[in-house]
PANUVO-856264 format. One record per residue (C-alpha): residue number from 1; residue in three letters; x, y negated, z negated. Coordinates in steps of 0.5 Angstrom, whole numbers. Layout:
<rs>
<r num="NUM" residuo="ala" x="X" y="Y" z="Z"/>
...
</rs>
This chain:
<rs>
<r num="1" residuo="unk" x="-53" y="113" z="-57"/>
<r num="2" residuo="unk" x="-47" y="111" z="-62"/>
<r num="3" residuo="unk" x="-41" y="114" z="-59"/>
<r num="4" residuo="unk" x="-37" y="119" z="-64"/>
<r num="5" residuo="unk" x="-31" y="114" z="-68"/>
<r num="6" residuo="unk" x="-24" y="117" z="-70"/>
<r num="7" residuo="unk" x="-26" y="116" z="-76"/>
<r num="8" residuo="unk" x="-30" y="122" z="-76"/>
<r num="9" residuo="unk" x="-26" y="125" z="-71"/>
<r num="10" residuo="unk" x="-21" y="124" z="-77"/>
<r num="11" residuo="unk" x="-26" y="128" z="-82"/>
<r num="12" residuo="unk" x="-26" y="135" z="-78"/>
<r num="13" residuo="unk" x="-18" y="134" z="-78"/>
<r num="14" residuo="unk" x="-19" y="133" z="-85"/>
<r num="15" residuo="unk" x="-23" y="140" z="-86"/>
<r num="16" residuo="unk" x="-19" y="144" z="-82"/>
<r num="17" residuo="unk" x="-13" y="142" z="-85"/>
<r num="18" residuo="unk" x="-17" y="143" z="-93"/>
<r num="19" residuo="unk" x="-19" y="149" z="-90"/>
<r num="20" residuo="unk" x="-12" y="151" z="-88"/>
<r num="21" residuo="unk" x="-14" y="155" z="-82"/>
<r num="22" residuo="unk" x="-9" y="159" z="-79"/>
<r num="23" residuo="unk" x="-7" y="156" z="-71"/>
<r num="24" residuo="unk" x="-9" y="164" z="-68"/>
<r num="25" residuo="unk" x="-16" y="163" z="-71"/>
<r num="26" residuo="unk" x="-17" y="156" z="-69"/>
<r num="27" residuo="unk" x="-15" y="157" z="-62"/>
<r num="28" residuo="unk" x="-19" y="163" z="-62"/>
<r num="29" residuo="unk" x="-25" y="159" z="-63"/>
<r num="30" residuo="unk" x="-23" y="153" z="-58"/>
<r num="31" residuo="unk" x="-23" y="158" z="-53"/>
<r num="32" residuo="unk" x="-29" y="162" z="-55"/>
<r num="33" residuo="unk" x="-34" y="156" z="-53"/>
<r num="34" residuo="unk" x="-38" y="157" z="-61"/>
<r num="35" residuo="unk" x="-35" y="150" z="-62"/>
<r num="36" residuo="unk" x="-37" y="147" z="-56"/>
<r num="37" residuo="unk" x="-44" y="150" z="-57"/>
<r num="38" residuo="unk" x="-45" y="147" z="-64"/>
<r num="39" residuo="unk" x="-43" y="140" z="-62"/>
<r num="40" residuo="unk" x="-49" y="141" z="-57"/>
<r num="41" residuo="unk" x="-53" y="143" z="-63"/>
<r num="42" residuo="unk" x="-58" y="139" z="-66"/>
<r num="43" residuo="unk" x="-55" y="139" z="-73"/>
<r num="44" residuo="unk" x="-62" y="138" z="-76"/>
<r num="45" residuo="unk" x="-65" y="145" z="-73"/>
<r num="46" residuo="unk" x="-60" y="149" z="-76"/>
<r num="47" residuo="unk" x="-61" y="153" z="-84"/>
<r num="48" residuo="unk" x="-54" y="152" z="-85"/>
<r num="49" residuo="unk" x="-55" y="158" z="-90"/>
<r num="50" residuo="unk" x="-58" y="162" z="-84"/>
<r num="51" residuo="unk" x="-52" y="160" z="-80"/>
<r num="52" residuo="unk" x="-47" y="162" z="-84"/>
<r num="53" residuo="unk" x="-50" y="169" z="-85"/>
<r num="54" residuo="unk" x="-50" y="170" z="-77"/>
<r num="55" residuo="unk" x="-42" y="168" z="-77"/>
<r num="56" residuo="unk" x="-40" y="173" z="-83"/>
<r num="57" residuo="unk" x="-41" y="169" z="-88"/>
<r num="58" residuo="unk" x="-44" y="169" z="-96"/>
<r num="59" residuo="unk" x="-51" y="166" z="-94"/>
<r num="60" residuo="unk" x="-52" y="163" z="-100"/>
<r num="61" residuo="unk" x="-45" y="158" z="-101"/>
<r num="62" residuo="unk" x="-46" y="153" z="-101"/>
<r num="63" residuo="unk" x="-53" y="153" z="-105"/>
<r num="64" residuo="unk" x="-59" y="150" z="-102"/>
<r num="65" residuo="unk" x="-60" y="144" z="-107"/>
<r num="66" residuo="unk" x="-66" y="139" z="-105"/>
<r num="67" residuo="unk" x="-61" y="134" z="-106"/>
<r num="68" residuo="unk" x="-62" y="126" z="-104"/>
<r num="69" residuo="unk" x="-56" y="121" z="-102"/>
<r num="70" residuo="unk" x="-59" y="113" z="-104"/>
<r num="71" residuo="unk" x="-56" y="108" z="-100"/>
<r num="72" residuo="unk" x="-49" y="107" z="-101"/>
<r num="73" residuo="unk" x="-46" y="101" z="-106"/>
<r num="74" residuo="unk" x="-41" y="96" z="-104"/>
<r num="75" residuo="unk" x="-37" y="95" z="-110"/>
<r num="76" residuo="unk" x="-30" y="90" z="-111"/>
<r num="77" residuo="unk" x="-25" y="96" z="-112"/>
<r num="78" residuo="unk" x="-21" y="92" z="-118"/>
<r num="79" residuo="unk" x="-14" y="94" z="-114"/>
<r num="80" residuo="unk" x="-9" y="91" z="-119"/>
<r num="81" residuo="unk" x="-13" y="92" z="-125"/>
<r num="82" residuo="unk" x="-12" y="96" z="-131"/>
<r num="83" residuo="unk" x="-18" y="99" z="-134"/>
<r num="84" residuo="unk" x="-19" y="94" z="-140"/>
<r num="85" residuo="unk" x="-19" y="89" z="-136"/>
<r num="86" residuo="unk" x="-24" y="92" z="-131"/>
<r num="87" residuo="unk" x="-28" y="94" z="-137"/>
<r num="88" residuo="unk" x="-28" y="87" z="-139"/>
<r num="89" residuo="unk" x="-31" y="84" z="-134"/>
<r num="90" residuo="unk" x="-37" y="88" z="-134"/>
<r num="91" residuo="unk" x="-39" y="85" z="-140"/>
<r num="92" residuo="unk" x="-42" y="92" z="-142"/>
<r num="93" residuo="unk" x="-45" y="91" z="-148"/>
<r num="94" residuo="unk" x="-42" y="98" z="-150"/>
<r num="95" residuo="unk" x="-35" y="100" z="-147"/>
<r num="96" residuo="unk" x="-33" y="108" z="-151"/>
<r num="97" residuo="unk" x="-26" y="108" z="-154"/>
<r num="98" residuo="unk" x="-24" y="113" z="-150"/>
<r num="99" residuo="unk" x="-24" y="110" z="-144"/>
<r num="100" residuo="unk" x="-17" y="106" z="-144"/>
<r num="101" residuo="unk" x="-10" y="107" z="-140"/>
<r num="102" residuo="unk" x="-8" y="112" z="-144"/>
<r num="103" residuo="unk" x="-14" y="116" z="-142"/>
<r num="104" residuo="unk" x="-14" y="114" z="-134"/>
<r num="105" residuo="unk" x="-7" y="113" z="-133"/>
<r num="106" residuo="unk" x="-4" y="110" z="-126"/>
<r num="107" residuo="unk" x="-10" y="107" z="-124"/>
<r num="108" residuo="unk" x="-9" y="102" z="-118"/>
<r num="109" residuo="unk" x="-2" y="107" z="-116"/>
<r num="110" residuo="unk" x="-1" y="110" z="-109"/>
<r num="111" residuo="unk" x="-5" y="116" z="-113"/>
<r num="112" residuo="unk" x="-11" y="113" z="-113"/>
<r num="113" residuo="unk" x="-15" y="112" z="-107"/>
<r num="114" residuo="unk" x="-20" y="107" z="-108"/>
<r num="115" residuo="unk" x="-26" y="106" z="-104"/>
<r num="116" residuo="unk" x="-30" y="100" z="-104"/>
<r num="117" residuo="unk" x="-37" y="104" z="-102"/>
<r num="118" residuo="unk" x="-40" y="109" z="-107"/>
<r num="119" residuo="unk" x="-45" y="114" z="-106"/>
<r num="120" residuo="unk" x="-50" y="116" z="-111"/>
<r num="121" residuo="unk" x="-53" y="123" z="-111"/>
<r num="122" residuo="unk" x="-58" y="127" z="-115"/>
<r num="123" residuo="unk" x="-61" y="134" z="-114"/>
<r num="124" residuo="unk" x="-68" y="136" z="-115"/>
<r num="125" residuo="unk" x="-66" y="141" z="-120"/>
<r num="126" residuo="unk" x="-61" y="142" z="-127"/>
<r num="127" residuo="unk" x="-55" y="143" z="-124"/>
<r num="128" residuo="unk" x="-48" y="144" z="-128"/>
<r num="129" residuo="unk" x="-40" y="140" z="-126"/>
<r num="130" residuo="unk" x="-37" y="146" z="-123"/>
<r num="131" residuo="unk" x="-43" y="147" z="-118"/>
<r num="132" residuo="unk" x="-44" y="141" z="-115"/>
<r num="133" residuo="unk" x="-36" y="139" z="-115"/>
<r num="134" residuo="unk" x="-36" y="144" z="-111"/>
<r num="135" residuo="unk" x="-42" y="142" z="-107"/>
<r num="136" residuo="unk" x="-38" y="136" z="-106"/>
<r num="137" residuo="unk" x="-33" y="139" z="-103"/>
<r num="138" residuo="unk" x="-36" y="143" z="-99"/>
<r num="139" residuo="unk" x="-40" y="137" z="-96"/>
<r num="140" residuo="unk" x="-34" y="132" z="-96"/>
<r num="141" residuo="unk" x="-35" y="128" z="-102"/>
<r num="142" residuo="unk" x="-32" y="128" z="-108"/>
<r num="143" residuo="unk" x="-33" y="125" z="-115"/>
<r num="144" residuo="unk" x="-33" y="117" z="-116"/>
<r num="145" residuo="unk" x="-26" y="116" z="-120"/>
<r num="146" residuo="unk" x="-25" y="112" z="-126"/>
<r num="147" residuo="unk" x="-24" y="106" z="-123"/>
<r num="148" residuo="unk" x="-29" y="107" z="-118"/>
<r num="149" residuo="unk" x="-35" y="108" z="-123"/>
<r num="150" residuo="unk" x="-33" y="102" z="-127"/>
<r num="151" residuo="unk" x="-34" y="98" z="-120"/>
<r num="152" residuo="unk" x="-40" y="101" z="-120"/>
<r num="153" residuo="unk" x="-42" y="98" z="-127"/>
<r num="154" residuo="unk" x="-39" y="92" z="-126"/>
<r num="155" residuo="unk" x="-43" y="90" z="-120"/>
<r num="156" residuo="unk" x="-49" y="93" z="-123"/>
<r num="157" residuo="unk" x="-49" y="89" z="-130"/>
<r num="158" residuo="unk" x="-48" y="83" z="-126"/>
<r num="159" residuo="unk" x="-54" y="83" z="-122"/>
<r num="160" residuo="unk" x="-58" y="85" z="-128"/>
<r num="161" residuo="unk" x="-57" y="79" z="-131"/>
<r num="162" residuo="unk" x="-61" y="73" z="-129"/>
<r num="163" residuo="unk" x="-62" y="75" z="-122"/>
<r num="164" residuo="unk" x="-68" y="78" z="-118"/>
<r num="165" residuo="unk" x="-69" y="86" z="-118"/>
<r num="166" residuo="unk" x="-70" y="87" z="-111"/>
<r num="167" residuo="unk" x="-63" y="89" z="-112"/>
<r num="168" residuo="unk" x="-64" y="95" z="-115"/>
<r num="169" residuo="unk" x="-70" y="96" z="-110"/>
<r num="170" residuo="unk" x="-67" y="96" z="-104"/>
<r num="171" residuo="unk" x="-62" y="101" z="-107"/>
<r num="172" residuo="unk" x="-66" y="105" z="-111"/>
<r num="173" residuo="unk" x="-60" y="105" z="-116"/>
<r num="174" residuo="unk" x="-64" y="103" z="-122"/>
<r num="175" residuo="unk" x="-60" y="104" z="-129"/>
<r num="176" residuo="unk" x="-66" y="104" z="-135"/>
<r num="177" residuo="unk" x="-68" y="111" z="-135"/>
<r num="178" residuo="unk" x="-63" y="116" z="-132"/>
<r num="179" residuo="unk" x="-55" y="114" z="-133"/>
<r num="180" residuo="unk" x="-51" y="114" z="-126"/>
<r num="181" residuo="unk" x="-44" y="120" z="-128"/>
<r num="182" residuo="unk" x="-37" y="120" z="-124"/>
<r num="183" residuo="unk" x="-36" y="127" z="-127"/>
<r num="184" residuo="unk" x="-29" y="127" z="-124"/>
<r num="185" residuo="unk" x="-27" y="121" z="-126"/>
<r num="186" residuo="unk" x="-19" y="123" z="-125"/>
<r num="187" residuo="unk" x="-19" y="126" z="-118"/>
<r num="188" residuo="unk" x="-16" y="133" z="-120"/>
<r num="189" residuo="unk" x="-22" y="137" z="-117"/>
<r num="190" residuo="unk" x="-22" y="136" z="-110"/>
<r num="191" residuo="unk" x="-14" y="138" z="-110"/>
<r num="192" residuo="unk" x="-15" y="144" z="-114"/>
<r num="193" residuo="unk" x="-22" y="146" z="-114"/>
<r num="194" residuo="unk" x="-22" y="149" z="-121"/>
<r num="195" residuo="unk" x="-26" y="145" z="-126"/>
<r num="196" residuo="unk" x="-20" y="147" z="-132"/>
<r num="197" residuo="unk" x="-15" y="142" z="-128"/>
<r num="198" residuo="unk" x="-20" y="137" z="-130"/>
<r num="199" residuo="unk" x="-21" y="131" z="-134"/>
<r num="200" residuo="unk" x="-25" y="134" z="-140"/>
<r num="201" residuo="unk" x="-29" y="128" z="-140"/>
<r num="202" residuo="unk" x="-35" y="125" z="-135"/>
<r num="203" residuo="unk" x="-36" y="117" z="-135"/>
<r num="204" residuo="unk" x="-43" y="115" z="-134"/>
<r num="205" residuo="unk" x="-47" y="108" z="-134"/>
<r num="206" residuo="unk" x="-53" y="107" z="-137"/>
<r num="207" residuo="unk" x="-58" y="101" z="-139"/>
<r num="208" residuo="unk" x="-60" y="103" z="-147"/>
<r num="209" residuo="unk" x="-64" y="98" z="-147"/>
<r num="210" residuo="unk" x="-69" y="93" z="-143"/>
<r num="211" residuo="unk" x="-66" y="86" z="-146"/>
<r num="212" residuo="unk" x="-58" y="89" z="-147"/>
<r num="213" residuo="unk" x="-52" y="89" z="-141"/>
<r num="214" residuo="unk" x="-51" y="96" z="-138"/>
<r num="215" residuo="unk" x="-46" y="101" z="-143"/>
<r num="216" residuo="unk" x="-41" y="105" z="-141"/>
<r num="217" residuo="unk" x="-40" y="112" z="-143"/>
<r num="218" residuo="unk" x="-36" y="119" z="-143"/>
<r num="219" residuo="unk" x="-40" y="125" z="-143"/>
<r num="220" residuo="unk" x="-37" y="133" z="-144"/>
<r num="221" residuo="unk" x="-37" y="136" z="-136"/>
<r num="222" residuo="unk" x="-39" y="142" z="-139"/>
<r num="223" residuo="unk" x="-46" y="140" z="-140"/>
<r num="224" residuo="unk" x="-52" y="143" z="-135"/>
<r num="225" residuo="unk" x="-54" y="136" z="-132"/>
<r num="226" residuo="unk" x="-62" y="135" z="-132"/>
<r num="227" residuo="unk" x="-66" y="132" z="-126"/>
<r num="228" residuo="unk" x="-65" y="126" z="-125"/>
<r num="229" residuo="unk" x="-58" y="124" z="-126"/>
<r num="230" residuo="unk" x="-55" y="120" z="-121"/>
<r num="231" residuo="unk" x="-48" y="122" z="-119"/>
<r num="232" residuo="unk" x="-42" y="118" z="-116"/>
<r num="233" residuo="unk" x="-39" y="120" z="-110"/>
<r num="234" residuo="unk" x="-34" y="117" z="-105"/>
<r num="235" residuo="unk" x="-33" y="121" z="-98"/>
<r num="236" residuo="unk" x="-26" y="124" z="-98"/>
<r num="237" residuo="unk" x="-24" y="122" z="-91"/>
<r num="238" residuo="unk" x="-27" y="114" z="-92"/>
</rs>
């Protein structure tokens, strides 16, 4: 068995700090033994909303969404480009005007973290941005940002073209039919958890057609997003 690595070790610390757990209250738990019992839990024999009832907490938070996470995609994270410039290498047959630097500032700046392996999420019922912002965090994700998602467009739109669809196979990440959506693509959300702080535009890939390049799209992030939608994530403490 696979030892725990200090990267998730990394992760709890993040939690506890995201958290802002007071030192009494943690030291209190450390002395308790619960977290002690938990690492020894099997986590998949646990109803964490059942859970979360016999600790005090509201049993229904965060909601119990029948959610899948594909295999994650590796991209080329375009660290020293601007956005027309990665837009321009995707080759889109669509680019909306909206998305430019004026839009998407200070991309690639030490404001930005950039990951180069995207998630793609989808839940089994229509779910809107503020829920699953917040289901992210609670599972520590966070929305694929600006640059991340035009990766993502980028790599996708050349294995399209002339090459076998094994690709997207293996990756279940087939663009024809339903759009994959960064719904935050400035990374606000996850420092103040209020979706009014965030970009009132969602950026999505999309293939329109069979025989065109993959298009590249804004959405309103208030919309009720329908099954099927394939949402762009990125572990916060990758």
């Amino acid at each position: 068995m696979k030892k725990a690595t200090p990267a998730q070790g990394n992760q709890v610390l993040g939690l506890i700090l995201q958290k802002n757990v007071p030192c009494d209250r943690l030291q209190k738990l450390l002395e308790s033994g619960l977290l002690t019992d938990l690492l020894e839990a099997d986590p998949a024999k646990i109803d964490r909303p059942e859970f979360r009832q016999v600790v005090g907490l509201e049993k229904r938070w965060p909601p119990r969404y029948g959610w899948k996470m594909l295999r994650p995609v590796t991209v080329d994270p375009y660290h020293d480009q601007n956005v027309e410039e990665l837009v321009k290498c995707g080759g889109y047959s669509y680019a909306d005007d909206h998305i430019n630097s004026k839009t998407f500032p200070d991309i690639g700046t030490e404001k930005f973290k950039i990951s180069d392996t995207i998630r793609l999420i989808y839940f089994d019922r229509p779910v809107g941005t503020e829920a699953i912002l917040k289901y992210f965090l609670a599972t520590c994700y966070r929305s694929a940002n600006i640059k991340e998602i035009i990766a993502l467009g980028n790599i996708l739109g050349k294995k399209r073209v002339g090459e076998h669809d094994s690709f997207f196979d293996s990756f279940n990440v087939s663009v024809d039919e339903y759009p994959i959506i960064a719904l935050d693509p400035l990374n606000q959300f996850h420092k103040s958890g209020n979706l009014t702080d965030i970009s009132p535009m969602a950026v999505y890939i999309v293939k329109s057609a069979p025989d065109r390049p993959l298009d590249l799209a804004i959405a309103s992030i208030h919309n009720s997003w329908p099954i099927g939608q394939r949402f762009a994530a990125v572990r916060l403490y990758d």
